[in-house]
N, C-alpha and C positions, 0 to 999 in steps of 0.2 A: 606278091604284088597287089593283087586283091584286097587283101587285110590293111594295107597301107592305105589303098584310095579309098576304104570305107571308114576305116578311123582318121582322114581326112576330111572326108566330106560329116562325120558325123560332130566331128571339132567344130567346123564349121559354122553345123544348125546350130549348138548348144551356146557357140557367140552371139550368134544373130540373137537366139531368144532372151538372153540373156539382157545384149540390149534394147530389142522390142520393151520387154518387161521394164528397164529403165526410162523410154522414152517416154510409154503409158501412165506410168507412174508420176512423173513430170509432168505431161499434160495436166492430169487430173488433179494434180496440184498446183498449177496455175491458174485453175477453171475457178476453181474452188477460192484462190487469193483476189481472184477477180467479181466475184460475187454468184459464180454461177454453180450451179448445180450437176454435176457431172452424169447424174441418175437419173432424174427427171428431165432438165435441161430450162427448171425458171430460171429466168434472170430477177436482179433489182428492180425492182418499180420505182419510176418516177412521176409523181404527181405533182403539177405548177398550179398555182392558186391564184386566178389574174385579181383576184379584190385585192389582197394584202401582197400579192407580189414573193409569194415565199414558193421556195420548193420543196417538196417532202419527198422520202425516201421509203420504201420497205425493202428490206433487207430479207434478202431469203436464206442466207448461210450466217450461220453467226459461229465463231471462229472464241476458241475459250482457252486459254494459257492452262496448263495442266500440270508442267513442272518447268520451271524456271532454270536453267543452266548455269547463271549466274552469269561474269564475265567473259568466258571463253567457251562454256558450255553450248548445250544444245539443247531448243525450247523443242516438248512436247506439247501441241497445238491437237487440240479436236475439233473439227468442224461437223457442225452438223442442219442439214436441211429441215425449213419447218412443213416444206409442203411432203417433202416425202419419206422423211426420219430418217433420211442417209445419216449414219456418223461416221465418221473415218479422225484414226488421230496419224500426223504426221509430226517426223523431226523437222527443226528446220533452224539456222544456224542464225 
């Protein structure tokens, strides 16, 4: 009976981690599609120029197509920060 409730509850943890490890993974590639930095935590700059009325951007993740999937495939995207030389490459469909 023991051996049951331990390899129940150790089922269990190894779900949960499994989709922690999912959830994180997903945030950070959100943060990341978003302009942010998951490591350091810049964001995009935005500077408004009231003479000429324009607005400028710096970009702090720039995001680089690696392998093409083609039609139904799936793009290998690397992202990488300039403030803190995070890269990370993700799939993504």
């Amino acid at each position: 009976m023991q051996t049951i409730i331990f390899l129940l509850l150790v089922f269990l943890i190894v779900i949960y981690s499994v989709l922690l490890y999912f959830k994180n993974k997903h945030s950070r590639v959100d943060k990341l599609n978003s302009g942010e930095c998951p490591s350091c935590g810049q964001k995009t700059k935005t500077f408004y120029d009231e003479n000429t009325k324009t607005t400028f951007k710096q970009e702090v993740i720039t995001a680089r197509v690696l392998k093409n999937g083609g039609c139904s495939g799936v793009n290998d995207i690397e992202y990488k920060c300039k403030i803190c030389g995070l890269k990370e490459v993700y799939s993504q469909a």
